[in-house]
C-alpha positions in Angstrom: 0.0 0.0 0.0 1.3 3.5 -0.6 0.5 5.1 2.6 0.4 9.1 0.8 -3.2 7.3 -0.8 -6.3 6.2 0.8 -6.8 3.2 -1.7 -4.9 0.4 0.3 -5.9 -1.9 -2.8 -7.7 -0.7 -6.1 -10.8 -2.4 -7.2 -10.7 -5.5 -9.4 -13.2 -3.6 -11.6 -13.7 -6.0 -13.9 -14.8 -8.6 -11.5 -17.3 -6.1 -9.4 -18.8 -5.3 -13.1 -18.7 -9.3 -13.7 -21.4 -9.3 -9.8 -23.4 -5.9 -11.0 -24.0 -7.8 -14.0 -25.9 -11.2 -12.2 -27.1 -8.3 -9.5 -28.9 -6.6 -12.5 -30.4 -10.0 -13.5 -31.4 -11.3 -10.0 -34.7 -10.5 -8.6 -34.9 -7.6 -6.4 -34.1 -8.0 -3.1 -34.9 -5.8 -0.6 -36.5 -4.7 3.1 -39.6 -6.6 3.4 -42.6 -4.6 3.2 -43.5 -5.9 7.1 -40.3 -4.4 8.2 -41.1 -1.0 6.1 -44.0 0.0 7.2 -43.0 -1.2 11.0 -40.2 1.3 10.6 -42.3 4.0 9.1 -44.6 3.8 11.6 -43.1 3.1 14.9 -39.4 5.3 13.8 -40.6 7.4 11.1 -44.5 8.6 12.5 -43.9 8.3 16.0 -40.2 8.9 17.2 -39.4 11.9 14.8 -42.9 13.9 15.0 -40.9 17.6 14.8 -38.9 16.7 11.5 -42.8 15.2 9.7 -44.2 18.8 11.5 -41.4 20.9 10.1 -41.2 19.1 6.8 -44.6 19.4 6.2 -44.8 23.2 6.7 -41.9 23.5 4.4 -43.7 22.1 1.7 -45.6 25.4 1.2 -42.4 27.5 0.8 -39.9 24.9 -0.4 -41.0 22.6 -3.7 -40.5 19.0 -2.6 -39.7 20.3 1.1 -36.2 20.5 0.7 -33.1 22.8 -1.2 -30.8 19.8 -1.6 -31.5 16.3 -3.9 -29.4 14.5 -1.1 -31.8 16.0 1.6 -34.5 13.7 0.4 -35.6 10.7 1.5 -38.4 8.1 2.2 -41.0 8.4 3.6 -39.9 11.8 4.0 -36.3 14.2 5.1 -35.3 14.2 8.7 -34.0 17.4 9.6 -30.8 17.6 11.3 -29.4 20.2 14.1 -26.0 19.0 15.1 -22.9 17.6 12.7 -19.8 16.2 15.1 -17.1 14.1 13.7 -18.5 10.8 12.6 -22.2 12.2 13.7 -25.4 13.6 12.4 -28.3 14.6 15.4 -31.7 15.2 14.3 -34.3 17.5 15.8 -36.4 15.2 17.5 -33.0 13.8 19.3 -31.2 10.8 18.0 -27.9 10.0 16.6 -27.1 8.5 13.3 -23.5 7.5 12.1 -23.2 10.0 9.0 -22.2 8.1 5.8 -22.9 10.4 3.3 -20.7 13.3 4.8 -22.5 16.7 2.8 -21.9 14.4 0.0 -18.0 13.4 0.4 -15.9 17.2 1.5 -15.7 16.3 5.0 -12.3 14.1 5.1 -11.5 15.3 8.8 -15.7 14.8 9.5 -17.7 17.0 10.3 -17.1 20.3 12.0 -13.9 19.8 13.0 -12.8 22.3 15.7 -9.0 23.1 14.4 -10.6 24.7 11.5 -14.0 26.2 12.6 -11.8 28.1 15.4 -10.2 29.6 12.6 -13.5 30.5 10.9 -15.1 32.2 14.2 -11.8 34.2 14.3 -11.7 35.6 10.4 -16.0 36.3 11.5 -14.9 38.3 14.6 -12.4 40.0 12.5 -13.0 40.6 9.2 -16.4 39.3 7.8 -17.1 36.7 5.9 -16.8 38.8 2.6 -15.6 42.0 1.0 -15.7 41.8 -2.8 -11.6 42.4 -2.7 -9.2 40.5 -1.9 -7.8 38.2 1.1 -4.3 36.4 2.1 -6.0 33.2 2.2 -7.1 33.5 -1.4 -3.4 33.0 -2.2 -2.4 30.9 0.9 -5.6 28.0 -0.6 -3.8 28.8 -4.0 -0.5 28.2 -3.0 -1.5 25.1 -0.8 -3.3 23.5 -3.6 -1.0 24.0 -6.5 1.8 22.6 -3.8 -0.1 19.6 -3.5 -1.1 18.7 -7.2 2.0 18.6 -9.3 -0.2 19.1 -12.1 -1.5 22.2 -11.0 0.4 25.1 -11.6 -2.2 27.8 -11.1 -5.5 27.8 -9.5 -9.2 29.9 -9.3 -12.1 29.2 -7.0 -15.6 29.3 -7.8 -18.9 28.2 -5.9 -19.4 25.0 -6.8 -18.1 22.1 -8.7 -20.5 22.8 -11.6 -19.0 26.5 -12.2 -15.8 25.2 -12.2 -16.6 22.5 -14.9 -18.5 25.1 -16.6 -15.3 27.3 -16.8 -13.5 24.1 -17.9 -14.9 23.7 -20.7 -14.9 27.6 -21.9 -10.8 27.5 -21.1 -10.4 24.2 -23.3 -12.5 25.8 -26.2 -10.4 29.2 -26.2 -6.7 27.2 -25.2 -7.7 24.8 -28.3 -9.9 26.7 -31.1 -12.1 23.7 -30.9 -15.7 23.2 -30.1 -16.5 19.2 -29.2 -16.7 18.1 -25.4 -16.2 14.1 -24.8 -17.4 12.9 -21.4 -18.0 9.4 -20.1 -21.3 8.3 -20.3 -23.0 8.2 -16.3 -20.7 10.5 -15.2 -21.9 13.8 -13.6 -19.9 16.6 -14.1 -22.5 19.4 -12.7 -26.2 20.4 -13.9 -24.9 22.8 -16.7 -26.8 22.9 -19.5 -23.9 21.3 -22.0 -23.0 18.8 -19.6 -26.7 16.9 -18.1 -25.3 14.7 -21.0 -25.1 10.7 -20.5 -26.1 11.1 -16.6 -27.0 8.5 -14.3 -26.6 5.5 -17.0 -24.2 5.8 -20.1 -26.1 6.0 -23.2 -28.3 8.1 -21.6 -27.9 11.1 -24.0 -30.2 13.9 -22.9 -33.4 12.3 -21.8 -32.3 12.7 -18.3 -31.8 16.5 -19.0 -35.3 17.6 -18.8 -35.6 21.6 -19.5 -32.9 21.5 -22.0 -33.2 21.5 -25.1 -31.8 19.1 -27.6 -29.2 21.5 -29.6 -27.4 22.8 -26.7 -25.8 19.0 -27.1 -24.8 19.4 -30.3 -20.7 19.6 -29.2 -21.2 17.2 -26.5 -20.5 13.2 -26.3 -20.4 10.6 -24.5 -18.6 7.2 -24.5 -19.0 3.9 -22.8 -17.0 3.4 -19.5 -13.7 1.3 -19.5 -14.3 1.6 -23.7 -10.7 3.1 -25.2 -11.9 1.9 -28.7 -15.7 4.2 -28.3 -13.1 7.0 -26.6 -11.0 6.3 -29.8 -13.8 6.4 -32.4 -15.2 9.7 -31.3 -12.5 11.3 -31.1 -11.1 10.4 -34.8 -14.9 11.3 -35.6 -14.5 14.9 -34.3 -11.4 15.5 -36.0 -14.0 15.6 -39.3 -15.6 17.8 -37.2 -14.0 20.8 -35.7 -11.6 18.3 -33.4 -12.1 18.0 -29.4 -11.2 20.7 -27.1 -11.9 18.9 -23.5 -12.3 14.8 -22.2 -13.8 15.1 -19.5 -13.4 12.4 -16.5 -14.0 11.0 -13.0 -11.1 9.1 -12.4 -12.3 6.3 -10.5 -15.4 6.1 -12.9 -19.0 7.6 -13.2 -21.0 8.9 -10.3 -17.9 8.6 -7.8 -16.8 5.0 -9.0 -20.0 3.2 -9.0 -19.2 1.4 -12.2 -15.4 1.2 -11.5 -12.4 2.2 -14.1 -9.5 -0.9 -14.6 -7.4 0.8 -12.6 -4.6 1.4 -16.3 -7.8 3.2 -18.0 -6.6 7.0 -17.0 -3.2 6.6 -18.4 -5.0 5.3 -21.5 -7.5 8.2 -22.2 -4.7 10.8 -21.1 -2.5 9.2 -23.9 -5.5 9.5 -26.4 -5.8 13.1 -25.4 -2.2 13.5 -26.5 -2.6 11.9 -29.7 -6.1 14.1 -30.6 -4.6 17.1 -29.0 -7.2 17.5 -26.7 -7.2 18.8 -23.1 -7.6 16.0 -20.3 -10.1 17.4 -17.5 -10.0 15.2 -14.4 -13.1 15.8 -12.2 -12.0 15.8 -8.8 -14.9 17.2 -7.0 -15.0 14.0 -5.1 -11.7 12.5 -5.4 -9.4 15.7 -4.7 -7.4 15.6 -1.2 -10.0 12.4 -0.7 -8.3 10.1 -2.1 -4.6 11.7 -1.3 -3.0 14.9 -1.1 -2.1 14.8 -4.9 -5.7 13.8 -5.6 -7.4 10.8 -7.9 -4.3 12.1 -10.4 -1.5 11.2 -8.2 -2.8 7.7 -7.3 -3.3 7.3 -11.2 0.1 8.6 -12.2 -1.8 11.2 -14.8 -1.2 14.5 -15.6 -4.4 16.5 -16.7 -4.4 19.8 -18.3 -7.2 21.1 -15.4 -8.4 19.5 -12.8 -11.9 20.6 -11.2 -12.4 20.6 -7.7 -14.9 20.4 -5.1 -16.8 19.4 -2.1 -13.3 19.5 0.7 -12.0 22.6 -1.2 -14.2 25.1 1.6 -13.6 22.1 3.9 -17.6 21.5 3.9 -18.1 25.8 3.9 -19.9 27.0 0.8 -17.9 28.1 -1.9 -16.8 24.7 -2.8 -15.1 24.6 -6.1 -12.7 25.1 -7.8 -10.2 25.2 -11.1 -6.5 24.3 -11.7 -4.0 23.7 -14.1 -1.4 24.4 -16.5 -0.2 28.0 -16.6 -0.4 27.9 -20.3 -4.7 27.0 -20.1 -4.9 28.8 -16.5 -4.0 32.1 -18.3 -7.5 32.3 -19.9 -9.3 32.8 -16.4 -7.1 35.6 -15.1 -9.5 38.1 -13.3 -10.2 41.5 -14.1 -9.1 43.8 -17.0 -4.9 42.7 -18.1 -3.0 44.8 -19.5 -0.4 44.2 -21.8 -2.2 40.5 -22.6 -4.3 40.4 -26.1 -5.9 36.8 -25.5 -9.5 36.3 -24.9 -10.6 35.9 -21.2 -12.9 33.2 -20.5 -16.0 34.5 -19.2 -16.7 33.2 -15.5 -17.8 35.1 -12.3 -19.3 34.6 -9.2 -19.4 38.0 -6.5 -19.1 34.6 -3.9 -16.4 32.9 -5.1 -13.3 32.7 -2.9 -15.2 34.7 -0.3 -12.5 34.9 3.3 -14.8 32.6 4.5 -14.0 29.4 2.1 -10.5 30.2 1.4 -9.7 30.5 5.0 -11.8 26.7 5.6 -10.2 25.2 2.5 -6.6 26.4 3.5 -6.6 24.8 7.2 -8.7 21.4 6.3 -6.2 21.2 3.9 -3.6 21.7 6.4 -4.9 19.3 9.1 -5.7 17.0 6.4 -2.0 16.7 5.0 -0.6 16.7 8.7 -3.1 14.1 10.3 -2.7 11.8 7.3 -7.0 11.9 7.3 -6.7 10.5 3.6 -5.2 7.5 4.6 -6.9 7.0 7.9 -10.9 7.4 6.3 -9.7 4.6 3.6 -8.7 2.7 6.5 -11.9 2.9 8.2 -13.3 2.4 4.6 -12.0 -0.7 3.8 -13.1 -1.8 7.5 -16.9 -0.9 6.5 -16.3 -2.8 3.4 -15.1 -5.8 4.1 -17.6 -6.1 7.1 -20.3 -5.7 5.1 -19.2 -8.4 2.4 -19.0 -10.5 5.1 -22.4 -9.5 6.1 -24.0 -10.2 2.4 -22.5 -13.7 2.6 -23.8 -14.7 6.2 -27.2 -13.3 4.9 -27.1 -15.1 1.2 -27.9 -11.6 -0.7 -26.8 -10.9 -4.2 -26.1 -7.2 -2.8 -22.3 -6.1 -4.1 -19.9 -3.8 -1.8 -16.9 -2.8 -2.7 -14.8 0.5 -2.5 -11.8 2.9 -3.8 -10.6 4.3 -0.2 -12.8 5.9 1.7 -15.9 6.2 -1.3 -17.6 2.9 -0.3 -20.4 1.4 -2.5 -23.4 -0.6 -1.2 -25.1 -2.1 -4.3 -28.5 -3.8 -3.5 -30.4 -3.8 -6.4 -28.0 -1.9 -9.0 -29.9 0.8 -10.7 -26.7 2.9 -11.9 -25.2 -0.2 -13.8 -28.3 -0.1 -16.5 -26.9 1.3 -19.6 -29.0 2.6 -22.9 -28.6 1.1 -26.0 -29.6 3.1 -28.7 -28.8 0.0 -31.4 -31.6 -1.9 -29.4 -34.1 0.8 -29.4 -36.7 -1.9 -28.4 -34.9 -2.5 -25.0 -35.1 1.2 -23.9 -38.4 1.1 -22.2 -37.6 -2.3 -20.1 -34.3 -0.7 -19.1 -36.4 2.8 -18.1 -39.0 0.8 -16.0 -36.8 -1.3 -14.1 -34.4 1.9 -13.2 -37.3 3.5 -12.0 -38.6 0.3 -9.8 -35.1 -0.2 -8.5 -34.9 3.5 -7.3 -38.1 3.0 -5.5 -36.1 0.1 -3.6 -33.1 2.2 -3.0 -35.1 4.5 -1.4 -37.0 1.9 0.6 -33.6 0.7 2.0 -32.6 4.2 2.6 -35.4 4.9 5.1 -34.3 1.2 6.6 -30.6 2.2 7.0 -32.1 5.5 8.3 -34.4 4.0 10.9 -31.2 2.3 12.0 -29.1 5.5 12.7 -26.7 5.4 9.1 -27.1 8.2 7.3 -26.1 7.1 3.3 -26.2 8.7 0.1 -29.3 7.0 -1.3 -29.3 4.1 0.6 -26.1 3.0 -2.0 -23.0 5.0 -1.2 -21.0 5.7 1.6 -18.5 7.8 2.6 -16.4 7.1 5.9 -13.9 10.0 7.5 -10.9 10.6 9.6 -13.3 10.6 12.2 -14.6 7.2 12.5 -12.4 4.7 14.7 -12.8 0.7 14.5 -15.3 1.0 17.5 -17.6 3.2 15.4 -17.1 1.2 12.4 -18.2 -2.3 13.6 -21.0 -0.6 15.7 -22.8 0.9 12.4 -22.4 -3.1 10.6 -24.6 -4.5 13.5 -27.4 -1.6 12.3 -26.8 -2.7 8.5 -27.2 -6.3 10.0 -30.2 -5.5 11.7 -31.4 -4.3 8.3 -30.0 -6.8 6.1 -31.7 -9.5 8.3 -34.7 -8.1 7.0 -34.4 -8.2 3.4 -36.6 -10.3 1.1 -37.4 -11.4 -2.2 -39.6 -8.5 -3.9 -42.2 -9.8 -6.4 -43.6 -7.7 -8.9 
């Protein structure tokens, strides 16, 4: 194991696809409907009556009831007061063992003191904005760019959407070329140009709804762990105006849930090369996750930008971010340069970089490098993993766990390992239906998991921190065991 990493030892991705393939094809397993509506009743009705009261009022003044996606789940959000290390606490009083982390940025867990002293202090001081600028605007620069060899200059925006949105304007003015390749169930953002292939590769843009069809016309997408698809569309484009930008998550769509051969990045960086296209690694998740040096450095790639994310604030708003090469950087420089006749990219964001995130991102970065939290969250990931393989064998399921660190996938009835196949038209609608069905079950084991105090993304992924120990670890596996000796054959 390379201890600067969090990945003690990389996926076998072709045998995990080898399992999602006979999971996709099994019945449905999943929490039996006695056990549902036992835990909607008894946890859901009558232990958390001030998050159903408070939910239900903010259905007039919120659609759905909540801002987030990840806030939702069945049969409906619990709303949370208290975030402390490995924990989530809820209004109505009880304790859950947070898995899903804000969605992967907090490495160190959640609300760690060493940096939210430093946040109380800039408050006191100086606010947490001015418009102009701040030391630790160039103290998170410096930090960053130290840390990713690959990146030699870096800009924050507010999320990990703006800052793939400014990707791809930078790769169109660095190359003179129009056509965007991304892998197909990747999410890079809800920009208009890139809600392309989401969710499940072939995907196109039916997932995309309120965009319209020609605002895909540069973008592409090609099959996961497919060099020869990458290969064709890029020849394809050179009949075409060429590629400016690949765009990638380097441990595979949607955080890794259908896993990359672990020689696949080297591969698309050296077809980049050879089409003279710019390699954009999506680190949103992955960056000072899975190391200090990022996905990138476990990978042994160099990308011309790399987008970040999530830890960059250290769970603060104004997560995201873009580096790179000085020689692409150059087209986000700020303000009005003299001297300098190349087109600026246009980007913004009155937010971005605020005190307030740069001052967060620069010490979780700090106490992330010096208390080793990488490493010590894919510990405790690996831990969660293997325990709960062992629990889907003592419990017969055809569930699939696996992970890449500290990013830990649950797989019970494999709804992001459909794929569309626009050469089998006909198979569309079963492959649409059964997504749909298989969500509803994810969500149904959500609210289990939830009843049980584990907080998940989905009821699918988790993410562990440097602030679980071994204790907390095998504590949550007897709640997934409580749940898992539940489960039962679904019938349609």
């Amino acid at each position: 194991m390379d201890t600067r990493f969090a990945i003690s030892t990389y996926p076998d991705a072709a045998e995990i696809s080898k399992k999602l393939d006979a999971l996709i094809k099994s019945p449905i397993y999943s929490i039996s409907r006695e056990a549902l509506s036992h835990y909607e009743r008894t946890y859901f009705d009558e232990s958390c009556p001030l998050s159903k009261t408070m939910i239900g009022e903010a259905k007039h003044y919120i659609p759905g009831g909540v801002q987030h996606n990840l806030a939702f789940n069945h049969p409906f959000p619990l709303v949370m007061k208290k975030a402390e290390g490995a924990y989530l606490y809820d209004i109505d009083g009880h304790r859950y063992f947070d898995f899903l982390q804000a969605g992967g940025p907090t490495v160190l867990g959640s609300n760690p003191p060493s940096v939210r002293e430093k946040v109380v202090e800039l408050l006191q001081d100086g606010g947490p904005s001015t418009g102009l600028f701040h030391e630790y605007e160039y103290k998170l620069a410096k930090k960053v760019c130290e840390s990713i060899p690959s990146v030699e200059m870096f800009r924050m925006f507010n999320s990990g959407s703006e800052a793939c949105m400014a990707a791809i304007r930078v790769a169109r003015l660095a190359t003179g070329r129009k056509n965007i390749i991304k892998m197909g169930g990747a999410y890079h953002g809800w920009s208009d140009q890139l809600a392309y292939g989401i969710r499940l590769p072939g995907t196109k843009g039916i997932q995309a709804h309120g965009v319209p069809s020609y605002l895909f016309k540069h973008t592409q997408e090609f099959f996961p762990n497919n060099l020869d698809a990458l290969e064709r569309t890029l020849r394809l484009n050179k009949l075409r105006g060429g590629t400016a930008a690949v765009f990638i998550e380097p441990v595979g769509p949607e955080s890794g849930t259908r896993p990359l051969d672990k020689n696949f990045n080297k591969e698309v960086e050296r077809l980049c090369h050879a089409y003279h296209a710019l390699l954009v690694f999506d680190e949103v998740v992955t960056g000072f996750r899975i190391g200090m040096a990022g996905a990138q450095g476990y990978f042994g790639v160099s990308p011309d930008l790399t987008v970040f994310g999530k830890v960059i604030a250290g769970g603060y708003p104004g997560a995201g971010g873009l580096g790179g090469k000085q020689d692409y950087m150059k087209y986000l420089a700020a303000g009005i340069q003299t001297g300098d006749k190349i087109h600026k990219a246009l980007v913004g964001g009155t937010m971005a970089a605020t005190p307030l995130s740069c001052i967060a991102g620069y010490y979780t970065l700090e106490e992330i490098e010096k208390s080793n939290a990488c490493q010590r969250a894919g510990l405790m990931g690996d831990r969660l993993t293997k325990g709960l393989q062992s629990l889907i064998e003592k419990h017969s399921l055809p569930f699939v766990a696996f992970n890449q660190g500290s990013i830990c996938h649950l797989e019970t009835v494999g709804t992001m390992h459909f794929s569309v196949n626009w050469k089998k038209p006909w198979t569309i609608p079963h492959v649409i239906a059964e997504t749909s069905k298989r969500k509803k079950e994810m969500e149904y084991m959500g609210a289990a998991y939830m009843a049980e105090g584990l907080v998940t993304l989905a009821g699918s992924r988790l993410y562990t921190s440097a602030a679980y120990t071994e204790e907390m670890i095998d504590e949550s596996l007897k709640a997934f065991n409580r749940v898992f000796s539940q489960i039962e054959c679904i019938k349609d």
